[in-house]
LOGU-160735 format. One record per residue (C-alpha): x negated, y negated, z; residue in three letters. Coordinates in steps of 0.001 Angstrom, whole numbers, padded with zeros to 6 digits, always signed. Layout:
BEGIN
XYZala
...
end
This chain:
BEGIN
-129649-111733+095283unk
-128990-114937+093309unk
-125166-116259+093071unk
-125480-115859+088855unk
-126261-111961+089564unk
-123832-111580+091922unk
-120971-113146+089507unk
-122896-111097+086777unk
-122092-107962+088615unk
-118865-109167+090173unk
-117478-109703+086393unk
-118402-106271+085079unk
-115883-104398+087827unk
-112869-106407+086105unk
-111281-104495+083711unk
-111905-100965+085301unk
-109174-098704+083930unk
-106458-097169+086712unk
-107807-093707+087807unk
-105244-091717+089081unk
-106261-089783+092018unk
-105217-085771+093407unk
-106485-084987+097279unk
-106218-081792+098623unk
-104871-080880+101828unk
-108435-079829+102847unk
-111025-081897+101924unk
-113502-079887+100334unk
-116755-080222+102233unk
-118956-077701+103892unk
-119344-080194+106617unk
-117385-082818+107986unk
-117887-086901+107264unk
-118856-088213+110640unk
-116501-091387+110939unk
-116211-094708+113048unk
-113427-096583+113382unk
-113589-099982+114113unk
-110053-102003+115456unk
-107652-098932+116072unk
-104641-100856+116672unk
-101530-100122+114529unk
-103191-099931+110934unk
-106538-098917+111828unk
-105353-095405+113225unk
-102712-095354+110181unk
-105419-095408+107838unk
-107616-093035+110010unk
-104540-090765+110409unk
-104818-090475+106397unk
-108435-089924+106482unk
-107261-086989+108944unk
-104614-086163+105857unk
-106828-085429+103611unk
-109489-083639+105967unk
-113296-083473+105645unk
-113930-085730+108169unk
-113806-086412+111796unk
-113865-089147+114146unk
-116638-089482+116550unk
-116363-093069+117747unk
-113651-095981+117707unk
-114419-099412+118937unk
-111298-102076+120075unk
-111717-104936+122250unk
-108291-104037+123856unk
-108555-101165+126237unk
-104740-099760+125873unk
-105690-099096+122160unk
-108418-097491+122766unk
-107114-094901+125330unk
-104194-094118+123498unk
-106006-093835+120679unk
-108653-091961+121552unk
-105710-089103+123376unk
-104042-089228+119716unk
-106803-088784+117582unk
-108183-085778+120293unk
-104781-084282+119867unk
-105142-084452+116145unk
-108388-083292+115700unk
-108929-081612+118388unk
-112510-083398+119656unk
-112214-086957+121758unk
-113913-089315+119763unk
-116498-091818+121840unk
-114937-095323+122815unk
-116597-098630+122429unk
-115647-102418+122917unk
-118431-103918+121211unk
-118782-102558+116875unk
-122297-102953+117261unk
-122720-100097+119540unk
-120566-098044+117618unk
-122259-098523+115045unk
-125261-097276+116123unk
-123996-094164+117512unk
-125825-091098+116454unk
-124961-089148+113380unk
-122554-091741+112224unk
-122226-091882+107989unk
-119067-094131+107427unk
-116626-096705+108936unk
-113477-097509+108580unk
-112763-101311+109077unk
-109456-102451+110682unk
-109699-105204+111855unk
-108064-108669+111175unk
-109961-110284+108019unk
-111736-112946+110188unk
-113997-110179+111369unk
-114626-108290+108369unk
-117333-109977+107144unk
-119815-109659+110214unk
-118433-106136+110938unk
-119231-105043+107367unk
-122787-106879+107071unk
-123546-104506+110346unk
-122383-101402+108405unk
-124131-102071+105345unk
-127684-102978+106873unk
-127305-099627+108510unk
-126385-098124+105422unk
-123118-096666+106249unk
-120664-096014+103450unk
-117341-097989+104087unk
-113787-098052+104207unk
-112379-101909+104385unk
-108641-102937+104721unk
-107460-106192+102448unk
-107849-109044+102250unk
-112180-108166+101705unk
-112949-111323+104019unk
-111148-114508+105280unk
-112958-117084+103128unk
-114542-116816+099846unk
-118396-117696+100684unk
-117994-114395+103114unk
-116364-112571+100317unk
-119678-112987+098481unk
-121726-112237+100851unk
-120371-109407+101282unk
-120493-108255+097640unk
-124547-108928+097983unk
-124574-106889+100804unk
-122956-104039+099708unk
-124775-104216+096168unk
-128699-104215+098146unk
-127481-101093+100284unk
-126165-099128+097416unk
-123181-097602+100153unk
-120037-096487+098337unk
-116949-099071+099174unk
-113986-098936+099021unk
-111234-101814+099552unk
-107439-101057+100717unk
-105822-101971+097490unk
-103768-098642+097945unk
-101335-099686+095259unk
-103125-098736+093006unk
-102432-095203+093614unk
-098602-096085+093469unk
-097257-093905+090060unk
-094982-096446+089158unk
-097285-098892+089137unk
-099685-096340+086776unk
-096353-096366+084702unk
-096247-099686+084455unk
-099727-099701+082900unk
-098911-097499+080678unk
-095815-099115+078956unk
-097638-102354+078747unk
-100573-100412+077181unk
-098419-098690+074623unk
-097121-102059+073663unk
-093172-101183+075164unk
-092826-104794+076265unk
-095221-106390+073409unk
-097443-109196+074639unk
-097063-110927+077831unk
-096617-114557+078100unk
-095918-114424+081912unk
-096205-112637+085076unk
-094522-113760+088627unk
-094795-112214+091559unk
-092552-112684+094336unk
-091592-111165+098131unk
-089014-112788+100124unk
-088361-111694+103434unk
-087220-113307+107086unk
-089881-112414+109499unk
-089483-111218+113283unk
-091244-113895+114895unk
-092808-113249+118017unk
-092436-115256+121242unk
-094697-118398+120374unk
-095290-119865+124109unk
-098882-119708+125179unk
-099224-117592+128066unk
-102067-115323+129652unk
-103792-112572+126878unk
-102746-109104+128170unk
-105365-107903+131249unk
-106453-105117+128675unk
-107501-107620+125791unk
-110163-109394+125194unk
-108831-112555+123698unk
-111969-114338+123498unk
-113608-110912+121731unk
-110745-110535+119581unk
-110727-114746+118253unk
-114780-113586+117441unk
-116228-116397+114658unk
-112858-117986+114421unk
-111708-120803+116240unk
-110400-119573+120204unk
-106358-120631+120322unk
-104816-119983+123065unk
-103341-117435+123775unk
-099266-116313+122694unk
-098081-113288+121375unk
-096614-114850+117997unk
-100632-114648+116829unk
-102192-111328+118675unk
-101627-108196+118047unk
-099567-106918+114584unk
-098478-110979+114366unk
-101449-112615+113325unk
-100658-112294+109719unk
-098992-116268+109900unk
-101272-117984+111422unk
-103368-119840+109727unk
-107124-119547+111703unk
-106740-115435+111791unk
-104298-114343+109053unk
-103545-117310+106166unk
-100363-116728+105498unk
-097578-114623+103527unk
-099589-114866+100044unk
-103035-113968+101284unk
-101586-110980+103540unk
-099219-109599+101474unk
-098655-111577+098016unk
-102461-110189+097379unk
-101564-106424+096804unk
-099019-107752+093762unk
-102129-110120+093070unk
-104190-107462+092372unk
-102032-104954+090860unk
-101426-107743+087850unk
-105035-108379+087754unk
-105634-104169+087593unk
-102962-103525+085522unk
-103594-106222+083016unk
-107189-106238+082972unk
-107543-109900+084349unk
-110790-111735+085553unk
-110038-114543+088228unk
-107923-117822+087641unk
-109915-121003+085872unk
-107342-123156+087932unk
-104802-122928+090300unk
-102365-125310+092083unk
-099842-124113+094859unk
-097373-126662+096840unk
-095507-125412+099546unk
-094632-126218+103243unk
-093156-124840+106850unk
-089790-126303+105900unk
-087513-123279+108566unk
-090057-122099+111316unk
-091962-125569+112269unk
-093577-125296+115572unk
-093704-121201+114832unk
-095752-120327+112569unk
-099253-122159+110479unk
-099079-121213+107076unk
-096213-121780+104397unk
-092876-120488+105180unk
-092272-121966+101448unk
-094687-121188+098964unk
-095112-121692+094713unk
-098294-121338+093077unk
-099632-121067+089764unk
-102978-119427+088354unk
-103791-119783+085228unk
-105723-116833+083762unk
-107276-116666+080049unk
-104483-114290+079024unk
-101475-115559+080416unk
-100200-117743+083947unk
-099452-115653+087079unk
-096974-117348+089221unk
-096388-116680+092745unk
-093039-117367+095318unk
-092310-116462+098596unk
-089708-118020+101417unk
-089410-116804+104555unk
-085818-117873+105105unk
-082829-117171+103310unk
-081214-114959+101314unk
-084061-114044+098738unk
-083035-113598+095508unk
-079505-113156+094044unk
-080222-109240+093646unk
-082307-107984+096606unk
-083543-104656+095195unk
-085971-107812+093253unk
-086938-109394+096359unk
-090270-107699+096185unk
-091981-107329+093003unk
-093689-108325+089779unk
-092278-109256+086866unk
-093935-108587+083414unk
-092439-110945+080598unk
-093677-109982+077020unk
-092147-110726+073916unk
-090093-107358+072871unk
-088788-106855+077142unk
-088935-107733+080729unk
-090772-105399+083128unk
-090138-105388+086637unk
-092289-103249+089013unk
-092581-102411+092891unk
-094041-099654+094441unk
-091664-096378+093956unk
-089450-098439+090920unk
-089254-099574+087468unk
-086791-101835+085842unk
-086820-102757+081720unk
-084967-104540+080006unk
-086163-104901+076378unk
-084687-107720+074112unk
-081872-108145+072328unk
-078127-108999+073543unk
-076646-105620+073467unk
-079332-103763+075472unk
-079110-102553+078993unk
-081442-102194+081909unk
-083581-098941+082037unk
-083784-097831+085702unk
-087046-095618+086372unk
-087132-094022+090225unk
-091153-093094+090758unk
-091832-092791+094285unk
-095098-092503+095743unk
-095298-091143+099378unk
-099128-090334+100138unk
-100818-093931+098395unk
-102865-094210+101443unk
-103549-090812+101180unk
-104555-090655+097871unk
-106781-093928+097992unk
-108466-092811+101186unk
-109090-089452+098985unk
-110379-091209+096205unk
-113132-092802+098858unk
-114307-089841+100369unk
-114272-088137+097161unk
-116287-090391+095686unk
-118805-090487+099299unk
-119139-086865+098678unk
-120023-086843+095429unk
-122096-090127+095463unk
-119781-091251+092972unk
-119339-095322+092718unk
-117661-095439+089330unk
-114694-093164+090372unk
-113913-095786+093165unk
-110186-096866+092229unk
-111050-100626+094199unk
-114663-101123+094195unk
-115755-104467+096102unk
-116558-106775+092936unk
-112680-106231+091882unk
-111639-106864+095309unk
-113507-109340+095870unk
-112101-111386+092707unk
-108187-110251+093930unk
-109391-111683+097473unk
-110712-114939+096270unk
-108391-115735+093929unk
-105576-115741+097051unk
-107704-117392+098808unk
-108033-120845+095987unk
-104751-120741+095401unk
-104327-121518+099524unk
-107110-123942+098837unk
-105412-125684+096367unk
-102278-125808+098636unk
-104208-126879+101772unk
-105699-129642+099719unk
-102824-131093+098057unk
-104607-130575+094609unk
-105628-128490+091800unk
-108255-126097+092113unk
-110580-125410+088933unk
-112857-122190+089574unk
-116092-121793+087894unk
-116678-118597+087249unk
-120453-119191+085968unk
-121391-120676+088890unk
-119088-119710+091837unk
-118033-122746+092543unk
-114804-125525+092571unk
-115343-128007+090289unk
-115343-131556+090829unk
-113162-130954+094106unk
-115015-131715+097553unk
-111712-131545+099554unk
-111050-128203+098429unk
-114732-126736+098223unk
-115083-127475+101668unk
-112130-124690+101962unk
-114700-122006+100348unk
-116343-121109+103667unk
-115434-122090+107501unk
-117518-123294+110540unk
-118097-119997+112977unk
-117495-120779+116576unk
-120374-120721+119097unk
-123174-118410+118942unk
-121673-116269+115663unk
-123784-116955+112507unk
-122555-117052+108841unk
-123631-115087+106613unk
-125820-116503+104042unk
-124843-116753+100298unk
end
């Protein structure tokens, strides 16, 4: 597929309304979704265990390269389901194991593209967690992929299912805060930081397995397991690993293409010597409707009023809307008025956007995917510049047209990454 019908395509999935989703505590199906599950570690079996939730499926195979999560999770999902699933260290066998139909993909994002290229040329339908891929030229090729296979995928924006997020929508829709200028997004937090010596791998993992494509560090516990979300070769940092759900929610919620520029300064100005990626981070994307601003510190105190610590902010003309996942705050204009509190929790969002997914397998259903992979891909990428932009000490001007950065070699060289040893790129 050429890159113009790719963005063609890509561009259409922008402004796709929010679709609230209902899942029923038995999935109804006369017979069950044979599933894979490929990296169970911590959020792999979480969103399995959802799967589970909702019912209608079961899991016949799960592929790790470290052998302690693939025991225990093979005893927990037996226990749960009441059938041991098959165990595998290498996805490609898994993969081929008979009768499989879908996979869900776990895994840190520098293996998600090669992992989901595997499932799509055997046309398996496809659960993927966030961020889509680790650089943007994989991002793309993935989008191809899927789009020549005709699977249904689905991306783990689960915020989207959050009701006070739908609420959100709404107001703004209705024209309660009247037209928005501004957005920022922001979540400060101090992290747990992991012992950062280098030291042996644990004798069940396969460090060199687990590093795949991307380049082989040595080994520490500050960037394996649950801790790789920092470092820069595995997990790019606070804004690309969290900052991107309240990235896409904005672009959701507001109906919003991808950034024509962006430009992001930042540093490791508390945890040098700890962690890879910003520890300090600002960045600005400028969208045609209005600029999207991003903060985050990893040190400190956060903001004056910590309930705001983690959130967007929606600044229109007639009030000030501030949204997280189970809370509203507005505060329309005028001197005399007072903040409107609005508690909307949200328990089940993983449940419900893992419903939406195999509701939408069983019914060969693309269009009533709540995060197909042409909007993720456009919430991944545009994370993904605005670290570009930072890691090049410039501004970053995205063409849309042609897929490209503009007039920027530094940071186009940032749109795709050298594999390491025998693993091959994917082709755009």
């Amino acid at each position: 597929m050429k890159r113009r019908t790719f963005l063609e395509k890509t561009t259409l999935g922008t402004a796709t309304a929010l679709i609230p989703t209902f899942y029923l505590p038995s999935f109804a199906r006369n017979t069950k979704l044979k599933v894979g599950l490929i990296g169970c570690g911590w959020y792999g079996m979480v969103i399995t265990k959802a799967a589970l939730k909702v019912g209608g499926v079961e899991v016949i195979g799960i592929c790790d390269v470290d052998d302690n999560h693939l025991q225990e999770s093979a005893t927990e999902l037996e226990q749960l389901q009441g059938n041991r699933p098959k165990t595998y260290k290498d996805y490609e066998a898994l993969i081929n194991q008979s009768g499989l139909e879908a996979v869900f993909i776990g895994t840190p994002p520098h293996w998600h593209a090669l992992q989901f290229l595997a499932a799509c040329r055997k046309g398996l339908h496809i659960y993927c967690e966030k961020p889509l891929a680790y650089d943007v030229r994989e991002g793309q090729a993935m989008v191809e992929a899927a789009q020549q296979s005709g699977n249904i995928v689905q991306i783990g924006f689960q915020r989207r299912q959050s009701q006070a997020f739908q609420k959100a929508k709404a107001l703004i829709d209705e024209g309660v805060i009247g037209k928005i200028h501004r957005v920022s997004a922001q979540i400060h937090y101090n992290p747990n930081l992991s012992d950062h010596t280098v030291q042996p791998p644990p004798p069940t993992l396969d460090w060199e397995a687990w590093c795949g494509p991307a380049p082989l560090l040595d080994y520490r516990p500050s960037i394996g397991h649950k801790a790789w979300r920092l470092e820069k070769q595995y997990g790019n940092g606070h804004l690309v690993d969290w900052g991107i759900h309240h990235i896409d929610i904005i672009r959701h919620i507001l109906g919003l293409g991808m950034p024509n520029s962006l430009e992001t300064t930042g540093g490791i100005y508390v945890h040098q010597g700890k962690i890879t990626t910003p520890d300090t981070l600002d960045a600005k994307m400028h969208f045609d409707q209005c600029p999207v601003m991003w903060q985050h510190r990893l040190w400190g105190s956060g903001s004056l009023h910590k309930d705001f610590n983690n959130g967007v902010f929606f600044y229109g003309e007639k009030a000030t809307l501030f949204a997280r996942d189970h809370r509203l705050v507005l505060l329309k204009a005028g001197k005399k008025e007072e903040q409107e509190v609005m508690n909307i929790r949200t328990d089940d969002i993983r449940e419900k956007h893992m419903a939406n997914f195999l509701n939408a397998v069983k019914n060969r259903d693309k269009n009533s995917l709540s995060c197909p992979i042409e909007d993720a891909f456009q919430s991944t990428a545009t994370v993904q510049l605005a670290m570009a932009s930072h890691y090049s000490n410039s501004v970053v001007v995205w063409n849309p047209a042609k897929g490209t950065i503009d007039k920027n070699k530094k940071a186009s060289a940032l749109l795709s990454r050298p594999y390491r040893s025998s693993y091959r790129r994917p082709k755009v």
